[in-house]
Backbone as a ProteinNet text record, in pm:
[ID]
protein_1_A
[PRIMARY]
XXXXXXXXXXXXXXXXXXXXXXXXXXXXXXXXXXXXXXXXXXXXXXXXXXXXXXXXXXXXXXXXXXXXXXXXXXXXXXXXXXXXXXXXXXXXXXXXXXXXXXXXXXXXXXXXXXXXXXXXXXXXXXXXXXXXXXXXXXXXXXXXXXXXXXXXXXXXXXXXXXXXXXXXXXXXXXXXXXXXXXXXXXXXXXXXXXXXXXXXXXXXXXXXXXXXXXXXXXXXXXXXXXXXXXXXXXXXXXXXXXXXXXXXXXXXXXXXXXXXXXXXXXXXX
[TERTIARY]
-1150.4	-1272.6	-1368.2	-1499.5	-1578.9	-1678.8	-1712.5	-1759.8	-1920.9	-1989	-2134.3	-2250.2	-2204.7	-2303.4	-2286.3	-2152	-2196.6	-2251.4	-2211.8	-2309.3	-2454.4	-2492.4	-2644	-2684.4	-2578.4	-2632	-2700.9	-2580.9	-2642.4	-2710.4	-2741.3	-2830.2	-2964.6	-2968.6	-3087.9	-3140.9	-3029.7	-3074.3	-3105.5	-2984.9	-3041.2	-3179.5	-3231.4	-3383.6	-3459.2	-3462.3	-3540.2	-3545.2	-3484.5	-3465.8	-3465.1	-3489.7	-3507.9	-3671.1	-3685.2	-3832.1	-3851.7	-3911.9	-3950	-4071.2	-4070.7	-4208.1	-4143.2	-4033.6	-3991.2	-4081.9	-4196.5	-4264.1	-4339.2	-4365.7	-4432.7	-4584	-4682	-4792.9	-4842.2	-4956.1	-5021	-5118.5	-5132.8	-5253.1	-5306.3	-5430.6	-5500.6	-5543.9	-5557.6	-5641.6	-5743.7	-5839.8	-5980.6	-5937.1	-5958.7	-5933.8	-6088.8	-6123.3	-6267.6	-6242.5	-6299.3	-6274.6	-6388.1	-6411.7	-6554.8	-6455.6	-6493.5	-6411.7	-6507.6	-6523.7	-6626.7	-6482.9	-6535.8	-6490.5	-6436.7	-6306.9	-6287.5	-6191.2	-6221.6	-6174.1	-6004.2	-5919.8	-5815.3	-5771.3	-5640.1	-5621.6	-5462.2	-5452.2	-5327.6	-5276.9	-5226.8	-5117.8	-5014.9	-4951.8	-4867.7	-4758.5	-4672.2	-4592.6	-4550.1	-4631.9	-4556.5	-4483.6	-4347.2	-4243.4	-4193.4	-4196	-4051	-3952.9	-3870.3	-3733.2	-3725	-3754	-3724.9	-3845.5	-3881.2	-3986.6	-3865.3	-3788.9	-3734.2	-3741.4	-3664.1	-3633.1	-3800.1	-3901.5	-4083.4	-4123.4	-4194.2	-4278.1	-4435.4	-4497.7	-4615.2	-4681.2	-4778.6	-4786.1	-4952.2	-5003.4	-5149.3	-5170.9	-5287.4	-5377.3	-5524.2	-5504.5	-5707.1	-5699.8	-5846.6	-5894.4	-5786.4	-5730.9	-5621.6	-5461.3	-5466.2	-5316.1	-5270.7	-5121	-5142.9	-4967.7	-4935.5	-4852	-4790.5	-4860.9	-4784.2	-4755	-4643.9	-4602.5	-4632.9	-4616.8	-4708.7	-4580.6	-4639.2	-4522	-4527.3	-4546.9	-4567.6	-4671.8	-4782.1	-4854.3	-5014.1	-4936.7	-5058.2	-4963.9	-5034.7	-4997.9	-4884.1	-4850.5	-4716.5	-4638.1	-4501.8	-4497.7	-4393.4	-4383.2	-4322.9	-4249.8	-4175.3	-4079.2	-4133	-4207	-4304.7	-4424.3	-4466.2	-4639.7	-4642.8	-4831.5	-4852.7	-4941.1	-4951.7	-5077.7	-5139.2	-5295	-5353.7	-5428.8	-5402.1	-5535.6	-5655	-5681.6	-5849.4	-5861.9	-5904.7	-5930.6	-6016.7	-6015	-6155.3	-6187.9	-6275.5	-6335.4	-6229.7	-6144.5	-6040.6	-5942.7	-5941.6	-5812.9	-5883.7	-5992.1	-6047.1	-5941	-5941.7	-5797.6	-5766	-5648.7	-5611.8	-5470.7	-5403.8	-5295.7	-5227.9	-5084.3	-4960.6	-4836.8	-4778.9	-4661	-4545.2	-4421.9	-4342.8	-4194.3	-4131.9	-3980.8	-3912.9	-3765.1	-3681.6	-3644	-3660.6	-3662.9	-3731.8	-3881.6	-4046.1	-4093.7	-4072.2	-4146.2	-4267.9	-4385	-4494.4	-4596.9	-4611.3	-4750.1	-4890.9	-4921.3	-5077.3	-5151.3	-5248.7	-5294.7	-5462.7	-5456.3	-5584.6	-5698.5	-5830.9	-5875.9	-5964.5	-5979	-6020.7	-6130.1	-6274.9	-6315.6	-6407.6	-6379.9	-6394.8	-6524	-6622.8	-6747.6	-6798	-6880.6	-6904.6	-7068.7	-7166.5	-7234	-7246.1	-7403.7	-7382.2	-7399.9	-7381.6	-7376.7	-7256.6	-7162.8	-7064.7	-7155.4	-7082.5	-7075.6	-6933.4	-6925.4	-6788.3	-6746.5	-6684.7	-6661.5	-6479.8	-6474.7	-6299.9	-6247.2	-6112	-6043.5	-5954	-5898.3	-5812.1	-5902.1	-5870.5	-5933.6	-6016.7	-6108.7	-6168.4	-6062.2	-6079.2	-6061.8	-6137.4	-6135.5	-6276.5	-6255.3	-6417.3	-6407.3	-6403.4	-6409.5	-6402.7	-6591.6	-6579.1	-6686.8	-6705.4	-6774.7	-6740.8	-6891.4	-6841.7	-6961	-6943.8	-7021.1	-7079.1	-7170.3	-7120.7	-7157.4	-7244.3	-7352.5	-7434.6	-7398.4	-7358.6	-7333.1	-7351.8	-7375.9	-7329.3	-7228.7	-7205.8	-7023.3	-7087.4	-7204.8	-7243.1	-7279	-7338	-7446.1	-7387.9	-7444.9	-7496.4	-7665.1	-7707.1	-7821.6	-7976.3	-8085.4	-8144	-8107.8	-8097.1	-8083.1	-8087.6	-8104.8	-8103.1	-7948.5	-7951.3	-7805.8	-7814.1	-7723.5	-7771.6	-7641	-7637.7	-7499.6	-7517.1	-7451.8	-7451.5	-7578.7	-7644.8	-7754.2	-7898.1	-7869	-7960.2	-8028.4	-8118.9	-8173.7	-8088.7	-8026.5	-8040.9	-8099.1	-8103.7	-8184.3	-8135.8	-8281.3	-8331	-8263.9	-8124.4	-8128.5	-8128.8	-8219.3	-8274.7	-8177	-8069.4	-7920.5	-7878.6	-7868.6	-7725.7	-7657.7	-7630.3	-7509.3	-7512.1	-7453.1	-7478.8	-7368.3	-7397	-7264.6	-7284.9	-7225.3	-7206.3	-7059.4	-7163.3	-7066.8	-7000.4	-6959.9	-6884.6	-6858.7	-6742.8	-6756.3	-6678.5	-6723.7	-6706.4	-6708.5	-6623.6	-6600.9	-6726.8	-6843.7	-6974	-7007.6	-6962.6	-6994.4	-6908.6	-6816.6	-6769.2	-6851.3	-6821.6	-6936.9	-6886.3	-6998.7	-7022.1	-7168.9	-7119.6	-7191.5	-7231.8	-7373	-7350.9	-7491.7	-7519.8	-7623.9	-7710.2	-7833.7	-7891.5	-8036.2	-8045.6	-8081.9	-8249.9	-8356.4	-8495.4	-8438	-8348.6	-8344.6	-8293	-8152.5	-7972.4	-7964.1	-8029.6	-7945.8	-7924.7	-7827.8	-7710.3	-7569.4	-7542.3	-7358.2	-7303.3	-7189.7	-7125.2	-7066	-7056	-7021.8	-6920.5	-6925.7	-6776.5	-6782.5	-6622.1	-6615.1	-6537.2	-6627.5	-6499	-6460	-6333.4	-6257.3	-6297.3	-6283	-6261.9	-6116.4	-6060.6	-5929	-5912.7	-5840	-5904.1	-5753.2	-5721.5	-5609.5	-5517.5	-5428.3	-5281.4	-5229.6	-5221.8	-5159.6	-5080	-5112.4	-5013.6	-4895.4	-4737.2	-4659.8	-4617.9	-4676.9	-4629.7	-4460.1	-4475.5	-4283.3	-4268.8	-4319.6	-4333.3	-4274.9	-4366.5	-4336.8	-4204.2	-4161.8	-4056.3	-3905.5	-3923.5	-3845.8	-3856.3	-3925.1	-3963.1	-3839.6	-3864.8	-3804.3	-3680.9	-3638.1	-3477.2	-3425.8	-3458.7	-3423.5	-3419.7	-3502.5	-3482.3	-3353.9	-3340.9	-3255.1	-3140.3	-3097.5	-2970.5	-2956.3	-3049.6	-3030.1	-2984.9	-3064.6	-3041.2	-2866.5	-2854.8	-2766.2	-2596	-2613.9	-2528.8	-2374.6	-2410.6	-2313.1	-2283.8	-2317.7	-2271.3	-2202	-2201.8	-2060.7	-2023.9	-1984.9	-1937.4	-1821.6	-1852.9	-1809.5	-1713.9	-1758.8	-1728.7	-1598.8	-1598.9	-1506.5	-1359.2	-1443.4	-1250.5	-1241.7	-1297.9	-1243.7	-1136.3	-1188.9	-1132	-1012.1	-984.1	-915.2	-768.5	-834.4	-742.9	-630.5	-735.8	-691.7	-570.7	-637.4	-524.8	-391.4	-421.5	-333.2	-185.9	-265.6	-205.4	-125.9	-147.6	-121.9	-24.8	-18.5	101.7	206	236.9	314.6	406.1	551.3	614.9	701.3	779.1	855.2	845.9	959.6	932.5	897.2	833.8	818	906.7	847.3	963.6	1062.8	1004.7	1104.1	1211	1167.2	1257.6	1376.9	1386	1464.8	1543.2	1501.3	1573.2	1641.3	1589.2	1677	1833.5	1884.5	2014.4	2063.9	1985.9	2047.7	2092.3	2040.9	2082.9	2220.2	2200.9	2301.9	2456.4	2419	2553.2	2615.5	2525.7	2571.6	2636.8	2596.1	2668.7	2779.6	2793.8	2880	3034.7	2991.4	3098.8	3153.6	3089.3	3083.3	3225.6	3205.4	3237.9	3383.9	3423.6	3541.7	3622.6	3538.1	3602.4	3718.4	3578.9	3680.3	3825	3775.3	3919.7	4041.2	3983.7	4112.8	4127.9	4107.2	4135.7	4223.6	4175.3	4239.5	4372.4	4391	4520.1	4603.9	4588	4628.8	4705.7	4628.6	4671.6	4753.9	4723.5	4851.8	4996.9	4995.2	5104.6	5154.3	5080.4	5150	5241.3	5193.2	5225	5397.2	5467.2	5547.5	5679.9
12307.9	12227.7	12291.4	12319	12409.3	12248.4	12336.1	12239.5	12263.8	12274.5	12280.8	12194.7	12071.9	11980.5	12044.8	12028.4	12075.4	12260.3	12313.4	12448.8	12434.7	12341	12304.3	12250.1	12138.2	12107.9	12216.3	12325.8	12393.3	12533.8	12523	12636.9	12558.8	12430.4	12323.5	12338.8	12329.6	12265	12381.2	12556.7	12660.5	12749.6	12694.7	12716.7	12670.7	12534.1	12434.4	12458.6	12545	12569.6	12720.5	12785.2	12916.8	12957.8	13025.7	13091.3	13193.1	13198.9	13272.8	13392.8	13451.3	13525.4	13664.1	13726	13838.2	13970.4	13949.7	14001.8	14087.7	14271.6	14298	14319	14365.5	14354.6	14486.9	14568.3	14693.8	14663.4	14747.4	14758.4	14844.1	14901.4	15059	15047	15148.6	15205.6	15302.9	15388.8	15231.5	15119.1	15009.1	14884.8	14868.2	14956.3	14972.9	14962.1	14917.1	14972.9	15055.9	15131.1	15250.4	15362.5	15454.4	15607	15716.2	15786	15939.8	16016.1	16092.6	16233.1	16317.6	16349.2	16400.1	16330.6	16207.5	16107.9	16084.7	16070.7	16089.1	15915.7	15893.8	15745.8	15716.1	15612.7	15586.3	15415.2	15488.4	15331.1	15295.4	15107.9	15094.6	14994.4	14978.7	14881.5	14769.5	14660.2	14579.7	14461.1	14434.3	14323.4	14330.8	14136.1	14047.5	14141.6	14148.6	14222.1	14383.1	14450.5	14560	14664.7	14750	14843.8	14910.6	14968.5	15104.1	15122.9	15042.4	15052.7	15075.3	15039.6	15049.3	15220.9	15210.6	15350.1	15303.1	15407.4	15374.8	15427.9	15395.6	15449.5	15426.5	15466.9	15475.4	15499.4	15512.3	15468.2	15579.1	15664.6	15712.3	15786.8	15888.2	15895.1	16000.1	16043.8	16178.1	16149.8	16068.8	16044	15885.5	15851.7	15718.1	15724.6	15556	15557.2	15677.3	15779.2	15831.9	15826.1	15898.5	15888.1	15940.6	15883.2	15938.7	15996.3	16143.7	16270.8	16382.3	16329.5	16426	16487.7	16419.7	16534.9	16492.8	16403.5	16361.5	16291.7	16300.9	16182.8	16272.7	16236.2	16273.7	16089.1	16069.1	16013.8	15986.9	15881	15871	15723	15689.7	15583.5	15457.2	15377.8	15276.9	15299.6	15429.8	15461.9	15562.6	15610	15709.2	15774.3	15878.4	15934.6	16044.8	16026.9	16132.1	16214	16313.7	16403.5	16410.4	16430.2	16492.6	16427	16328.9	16231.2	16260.4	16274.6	16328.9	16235.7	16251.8	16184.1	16132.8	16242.2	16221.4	16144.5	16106.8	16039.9	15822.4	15828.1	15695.7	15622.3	15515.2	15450.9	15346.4	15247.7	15174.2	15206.1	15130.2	15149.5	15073.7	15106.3	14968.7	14962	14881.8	14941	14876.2	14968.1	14911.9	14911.9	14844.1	14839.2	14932.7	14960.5	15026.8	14934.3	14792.6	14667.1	14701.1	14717.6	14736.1	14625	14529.5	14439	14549.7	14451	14510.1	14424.9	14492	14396.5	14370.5	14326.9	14343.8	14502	14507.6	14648.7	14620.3	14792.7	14796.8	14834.1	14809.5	14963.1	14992.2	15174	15261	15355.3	15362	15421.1	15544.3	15675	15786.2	15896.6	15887.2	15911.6	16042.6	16141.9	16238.9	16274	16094.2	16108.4	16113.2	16016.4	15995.2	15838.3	15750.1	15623.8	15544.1	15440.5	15386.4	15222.1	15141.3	14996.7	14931.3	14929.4	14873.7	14750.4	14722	14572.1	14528.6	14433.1	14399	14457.8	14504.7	14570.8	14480.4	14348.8	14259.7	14131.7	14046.7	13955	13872.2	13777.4	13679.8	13568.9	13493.2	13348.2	13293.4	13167.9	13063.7	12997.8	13015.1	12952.7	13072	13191.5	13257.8	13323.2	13441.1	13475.2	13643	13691.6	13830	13907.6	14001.9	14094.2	14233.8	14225.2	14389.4	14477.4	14612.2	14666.3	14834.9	14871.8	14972.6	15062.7	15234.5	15299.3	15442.1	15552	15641.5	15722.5	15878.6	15864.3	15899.6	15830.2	15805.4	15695.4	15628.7	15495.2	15416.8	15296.1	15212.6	15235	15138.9	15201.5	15046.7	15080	14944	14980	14838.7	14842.8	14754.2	14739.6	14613.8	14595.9	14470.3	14428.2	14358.2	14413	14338.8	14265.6	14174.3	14147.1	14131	14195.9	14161.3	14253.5	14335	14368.8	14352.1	14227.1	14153.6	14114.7	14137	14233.5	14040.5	14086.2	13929.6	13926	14033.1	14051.9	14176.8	14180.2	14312.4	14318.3	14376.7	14359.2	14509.7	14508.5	14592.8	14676.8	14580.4	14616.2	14722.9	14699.2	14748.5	14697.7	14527.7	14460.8	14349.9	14250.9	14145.6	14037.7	13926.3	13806.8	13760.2	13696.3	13562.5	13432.5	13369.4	13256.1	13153.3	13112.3	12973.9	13069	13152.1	13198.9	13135.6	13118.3	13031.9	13102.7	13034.7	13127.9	13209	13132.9	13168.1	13309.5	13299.4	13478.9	13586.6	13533.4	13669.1	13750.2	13864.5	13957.8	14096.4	14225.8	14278.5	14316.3	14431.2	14460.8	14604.1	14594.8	14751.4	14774.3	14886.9	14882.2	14950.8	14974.8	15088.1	15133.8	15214.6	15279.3	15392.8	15329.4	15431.9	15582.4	15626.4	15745.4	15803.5	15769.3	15799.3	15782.9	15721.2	15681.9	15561.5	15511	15412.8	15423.4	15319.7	15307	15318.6	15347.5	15288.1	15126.6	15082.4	14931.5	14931.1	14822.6	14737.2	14579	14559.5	14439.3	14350.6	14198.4	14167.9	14033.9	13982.3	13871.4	13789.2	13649.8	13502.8	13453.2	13415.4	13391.9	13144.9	13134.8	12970.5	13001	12896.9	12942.3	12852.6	12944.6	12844.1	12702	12597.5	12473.5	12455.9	12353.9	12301.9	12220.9	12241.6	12234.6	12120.7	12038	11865.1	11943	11894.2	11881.3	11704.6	11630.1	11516.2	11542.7	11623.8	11677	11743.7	11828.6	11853.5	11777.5	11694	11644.3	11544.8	11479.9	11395.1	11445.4	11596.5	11680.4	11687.6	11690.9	11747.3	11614.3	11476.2	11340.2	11309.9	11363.6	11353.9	11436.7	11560.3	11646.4	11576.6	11534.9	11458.8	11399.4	11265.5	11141	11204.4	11285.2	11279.6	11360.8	11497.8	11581.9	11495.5	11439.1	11425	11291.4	11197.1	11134.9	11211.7	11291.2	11446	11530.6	11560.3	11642.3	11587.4	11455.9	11378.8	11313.5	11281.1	11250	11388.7	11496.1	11661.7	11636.1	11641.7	11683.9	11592.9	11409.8	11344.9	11434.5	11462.8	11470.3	11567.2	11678.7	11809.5	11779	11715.2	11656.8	11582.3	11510.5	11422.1	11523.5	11605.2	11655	11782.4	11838.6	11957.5	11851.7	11712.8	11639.3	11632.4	11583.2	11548.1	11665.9	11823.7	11952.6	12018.7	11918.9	11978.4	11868.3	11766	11680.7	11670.7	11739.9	11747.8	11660.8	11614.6	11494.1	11362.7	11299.4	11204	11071.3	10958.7	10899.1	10798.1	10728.2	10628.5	10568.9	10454	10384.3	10437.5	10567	10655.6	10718.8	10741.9	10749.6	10688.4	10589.5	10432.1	10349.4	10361.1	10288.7	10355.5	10504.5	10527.9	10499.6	10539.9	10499.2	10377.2	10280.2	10105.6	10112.5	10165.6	10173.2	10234.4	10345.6	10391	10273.8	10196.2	10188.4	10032.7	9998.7	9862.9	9921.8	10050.1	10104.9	10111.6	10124.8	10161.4	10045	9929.2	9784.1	9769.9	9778.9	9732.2	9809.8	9938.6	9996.2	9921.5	9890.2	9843.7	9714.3	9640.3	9528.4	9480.3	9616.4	9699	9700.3	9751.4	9838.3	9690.6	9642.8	9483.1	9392.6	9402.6	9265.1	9377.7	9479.6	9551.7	9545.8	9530.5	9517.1	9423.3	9250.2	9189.9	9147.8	9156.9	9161.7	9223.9	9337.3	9371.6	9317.7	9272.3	9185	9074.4	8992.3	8843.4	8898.3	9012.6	9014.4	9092.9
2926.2	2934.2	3033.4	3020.4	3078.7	3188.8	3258.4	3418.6	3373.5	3279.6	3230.2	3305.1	3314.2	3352.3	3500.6	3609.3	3734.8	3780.9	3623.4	3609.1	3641.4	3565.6	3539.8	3675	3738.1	3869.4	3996.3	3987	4059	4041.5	3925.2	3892.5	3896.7	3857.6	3911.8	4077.5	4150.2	4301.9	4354.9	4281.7	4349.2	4336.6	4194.7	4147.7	4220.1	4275	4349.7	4482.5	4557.1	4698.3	4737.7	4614.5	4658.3	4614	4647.1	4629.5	4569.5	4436.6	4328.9	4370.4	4510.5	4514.5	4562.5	4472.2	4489.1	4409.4	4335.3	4281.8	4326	4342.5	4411.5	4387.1	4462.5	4488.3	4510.6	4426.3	4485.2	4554.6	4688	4714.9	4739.5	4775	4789.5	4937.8	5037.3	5130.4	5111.9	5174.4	5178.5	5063.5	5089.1	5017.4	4951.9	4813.8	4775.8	4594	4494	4400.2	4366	4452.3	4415.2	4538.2	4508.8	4558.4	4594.7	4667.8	4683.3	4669.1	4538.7	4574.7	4649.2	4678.9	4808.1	4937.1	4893.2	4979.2	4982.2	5069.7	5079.7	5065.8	4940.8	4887.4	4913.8	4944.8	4925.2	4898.5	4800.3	4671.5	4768.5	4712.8	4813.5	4703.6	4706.1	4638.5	4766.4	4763.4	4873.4	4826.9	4887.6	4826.8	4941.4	4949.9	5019.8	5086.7	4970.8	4995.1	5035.6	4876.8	4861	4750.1	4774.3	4663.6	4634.3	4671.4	4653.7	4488.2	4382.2	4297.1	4211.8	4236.7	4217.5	4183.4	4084.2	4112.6	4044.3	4125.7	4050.1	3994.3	3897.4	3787.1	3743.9	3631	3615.4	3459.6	3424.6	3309.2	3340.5	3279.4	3303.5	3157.3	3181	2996.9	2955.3	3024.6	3029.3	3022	3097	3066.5	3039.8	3017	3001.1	3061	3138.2	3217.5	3280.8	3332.9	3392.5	3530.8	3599.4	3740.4	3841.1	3951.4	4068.3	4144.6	4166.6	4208.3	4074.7	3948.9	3854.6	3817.5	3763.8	3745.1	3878.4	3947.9	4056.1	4150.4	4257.6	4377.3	4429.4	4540.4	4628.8	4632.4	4572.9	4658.3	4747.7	4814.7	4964.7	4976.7	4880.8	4867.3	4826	4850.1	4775.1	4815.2	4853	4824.1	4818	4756.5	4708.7	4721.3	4782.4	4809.7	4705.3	4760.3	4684.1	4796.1	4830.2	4919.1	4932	4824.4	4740	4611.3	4581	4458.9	4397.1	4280	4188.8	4052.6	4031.8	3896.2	3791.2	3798.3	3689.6	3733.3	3848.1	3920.7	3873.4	3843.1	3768	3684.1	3699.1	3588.7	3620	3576.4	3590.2	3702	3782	3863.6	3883.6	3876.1	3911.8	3908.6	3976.8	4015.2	3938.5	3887	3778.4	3838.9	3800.7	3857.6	3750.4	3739.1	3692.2	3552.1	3575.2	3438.8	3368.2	3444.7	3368.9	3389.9	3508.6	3589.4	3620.4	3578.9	3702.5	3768.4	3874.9	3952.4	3891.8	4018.4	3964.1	3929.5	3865.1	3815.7	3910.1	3913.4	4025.2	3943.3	3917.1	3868.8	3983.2	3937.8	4080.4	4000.1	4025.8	4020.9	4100.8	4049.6	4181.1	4060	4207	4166.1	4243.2	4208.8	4234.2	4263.9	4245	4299.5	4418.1	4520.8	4634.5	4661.9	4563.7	4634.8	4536.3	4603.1	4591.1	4620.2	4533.8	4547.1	4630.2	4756	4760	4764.1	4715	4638.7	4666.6	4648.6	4681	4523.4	4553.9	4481.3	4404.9	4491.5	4430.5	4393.2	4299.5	4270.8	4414.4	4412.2	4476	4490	4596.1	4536.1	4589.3	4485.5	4461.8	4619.8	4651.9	4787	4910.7	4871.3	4989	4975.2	5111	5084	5052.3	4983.1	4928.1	5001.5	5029.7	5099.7	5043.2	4983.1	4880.6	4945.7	4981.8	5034.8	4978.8	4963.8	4880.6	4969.3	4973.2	5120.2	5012.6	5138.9	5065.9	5170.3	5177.2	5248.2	5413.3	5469.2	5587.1	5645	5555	5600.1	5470.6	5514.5	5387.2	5374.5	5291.1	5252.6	5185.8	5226.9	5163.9	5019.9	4931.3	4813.3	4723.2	4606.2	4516.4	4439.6	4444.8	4385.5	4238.1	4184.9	4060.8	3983.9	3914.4	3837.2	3693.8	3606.9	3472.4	3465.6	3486	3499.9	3489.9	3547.3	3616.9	3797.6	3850.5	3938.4	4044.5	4138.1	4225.2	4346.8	4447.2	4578.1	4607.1	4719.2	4775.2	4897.9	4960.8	5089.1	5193.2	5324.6	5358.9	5453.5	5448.1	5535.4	5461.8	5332.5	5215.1	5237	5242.5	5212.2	5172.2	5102.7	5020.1	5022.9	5056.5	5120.2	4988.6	4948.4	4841.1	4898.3	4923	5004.9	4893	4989.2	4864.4	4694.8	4685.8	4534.7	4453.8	4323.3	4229.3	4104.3	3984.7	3860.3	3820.3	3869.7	3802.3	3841	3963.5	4055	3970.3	3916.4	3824.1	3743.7	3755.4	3649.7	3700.8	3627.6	3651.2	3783.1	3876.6	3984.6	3984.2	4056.7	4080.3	4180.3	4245.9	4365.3	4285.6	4355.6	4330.2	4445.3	4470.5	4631.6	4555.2	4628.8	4588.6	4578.4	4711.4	4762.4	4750.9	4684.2	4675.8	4474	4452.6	4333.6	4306.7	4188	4151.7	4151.6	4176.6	4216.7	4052.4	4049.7	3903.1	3921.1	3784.5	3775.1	3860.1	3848.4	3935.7	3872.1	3841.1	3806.2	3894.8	3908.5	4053	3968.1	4011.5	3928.8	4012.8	3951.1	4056.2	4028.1	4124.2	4053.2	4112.2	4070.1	4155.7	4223.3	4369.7	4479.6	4402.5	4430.3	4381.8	4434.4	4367.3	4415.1	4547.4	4590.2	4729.4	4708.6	4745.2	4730.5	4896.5	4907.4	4990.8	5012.6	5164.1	5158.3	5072.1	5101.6	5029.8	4899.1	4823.5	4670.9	4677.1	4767.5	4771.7	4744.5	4835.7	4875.5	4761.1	4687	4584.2	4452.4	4429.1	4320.6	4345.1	4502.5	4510.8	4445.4	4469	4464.8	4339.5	4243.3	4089.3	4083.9	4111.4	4091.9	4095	4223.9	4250.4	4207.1	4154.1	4060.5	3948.4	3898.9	3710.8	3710.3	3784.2	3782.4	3820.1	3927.8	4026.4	3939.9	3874.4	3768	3639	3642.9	3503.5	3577.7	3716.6	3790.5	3849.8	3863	3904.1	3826.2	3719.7	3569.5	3563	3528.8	3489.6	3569.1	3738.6	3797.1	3761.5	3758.5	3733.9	3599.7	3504.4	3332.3	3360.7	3413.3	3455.4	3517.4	3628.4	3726.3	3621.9	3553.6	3454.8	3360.6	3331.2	3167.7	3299.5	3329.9	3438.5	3460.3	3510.7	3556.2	3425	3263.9	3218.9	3181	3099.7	3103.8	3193	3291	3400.3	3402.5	3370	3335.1	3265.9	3269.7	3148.4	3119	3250.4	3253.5	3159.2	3103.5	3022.8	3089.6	3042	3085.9	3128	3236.3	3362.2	3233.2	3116.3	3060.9	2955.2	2929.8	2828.3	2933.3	3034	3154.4	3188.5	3230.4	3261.3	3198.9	3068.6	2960.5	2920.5	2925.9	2893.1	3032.4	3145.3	3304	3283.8	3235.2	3249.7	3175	3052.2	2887.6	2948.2	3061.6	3089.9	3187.1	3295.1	3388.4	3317.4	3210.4	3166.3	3043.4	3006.5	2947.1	3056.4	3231.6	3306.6	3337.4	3376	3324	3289.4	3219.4	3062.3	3078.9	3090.9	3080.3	3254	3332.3	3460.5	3440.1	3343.8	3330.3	3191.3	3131.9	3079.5	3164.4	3256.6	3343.6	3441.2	3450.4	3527	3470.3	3311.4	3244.5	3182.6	3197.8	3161.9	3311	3416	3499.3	3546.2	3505.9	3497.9	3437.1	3300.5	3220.3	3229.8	3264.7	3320.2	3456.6	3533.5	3654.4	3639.5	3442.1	3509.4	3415.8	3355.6	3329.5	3411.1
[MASK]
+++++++++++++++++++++++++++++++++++++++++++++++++++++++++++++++++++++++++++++++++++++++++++++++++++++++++++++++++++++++++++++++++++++++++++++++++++++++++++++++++++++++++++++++++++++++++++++++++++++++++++++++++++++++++++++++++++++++++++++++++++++++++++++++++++++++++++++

């Protein structure tokens, strides 16, 4: 007889109390998704526990998943460098386990003009504030900002806040400078923040858990308990025992007072 229900119990309570965020995470240094030419980059696999088992890997017009150490990148146990980054090094990026788990994917674009848009590389979240920056590989620069390509302000800094961001701010971005040029696109995500988890709520869930689980291995363990009990039992039972025990002992009875009334009889002659 298999113990299923208290299987389920605690593959229940050990789901519920452990934490599911073993998943890893890329990230880039400069932390830009715009690149100059030249510029020295480096990929990172970051996880909880462990990268080792991680490599990372890429997407551009030239190649497709390939590995970093082969025909690009050095790398150096869960990161990856590049020296001298060039146009062609443009692509998608991300890091894959030995399963074929993978993280989040970056994209990186590396430009050979002289002005860059630098923009966050990993998604937004709703509610923060994002500062876009027009530069070229000295200064930033005055410039117009535009999204979707559509003109939104002139700022004389080269840099651009957007406060409070909201799904609506998603789009396409890109600068563009009287003196320098234009940036290439950039696309930035909004992502909305992940739910809040109450110890309240917590503690709410373990209490279902126990209720619903806890009379199904409870139940499980006597059945188990019983049936082993009966399986090891070979002995017959008490009254099948007892009954020839009684049968002999009024069988000896019985021959005693044989040997009495022959006794007597021979006395009284």
């Amino acid at each position: 007889m298999s113990n299923q229900p208290g299987c389920h119990f605690s593959v229940a309570l050990t789901s519920l109390l452990c934490c599911t965020t073993n998943q890893a995470s890329l990230s880039v240094s400069p932390s830009s998704s715009q690149l100059f030419e030249g510029q020295f980059v480096s990929l990172s696999c970051e996880e909880d526990d462990s990268s080792a088992g991680r490599t990372l890997r890429r997407n551009t017009t030239r190649e497709t998943r390939t590995e970093c150490g082969g025909k690009w990148g050095k790398s150096t146990g869960s990161m990856c460098n590049l020296s001298h980054i060039v146009p062609m090094d443009s692509g998608v990026y991300w890091c894959q386990s030995r399963e074929g788990a993978t993280s989040n994917s970056i994209n990186i674009t590396v430009t050979g003009g002289s002005v860059i848009l630098q923009s966050p590389v990993l998604p937004v979240m709703e509610g923060d504030d994002v500062t876009l920056h027009c530069k070229t590989k000295t200064s930033n620069l005055p410039a117009d900002f535009y999204k979707d390509g559509s003109l939104i302000r002139t700022e004389p800094a080269g840099h651009m806040t957007i406060h409070n961001v909201s799904m609506s701010d998603e789009g396409v971005y890109k600068c563009h400078s009287s003196s320098h040029g234009e940036s290439p696109p950039s696309w930035i995500t909004v992502t909305a923040p992940p739910p809040v988890s109450s110890p309240l709520q917590f503690v709410f869930r373990l209490v279902c858990y126990l209720v619903v689980f806890c009379p199904y291995f409870i139940s499980t363990l006597l059945m188990v308990s019983l049936y082993r009990h009966r399986s090891t039992g070979n002995d017959p039972p008490v009254s099948m025992v007892m009954t020839p025990l009684f049968q002999a002992e009024q069988g000896l009875d019985d021959d005693c007072d044989d040997v009495i009334v022959s006794v007597t009889t021979e006395h009284h002659f």
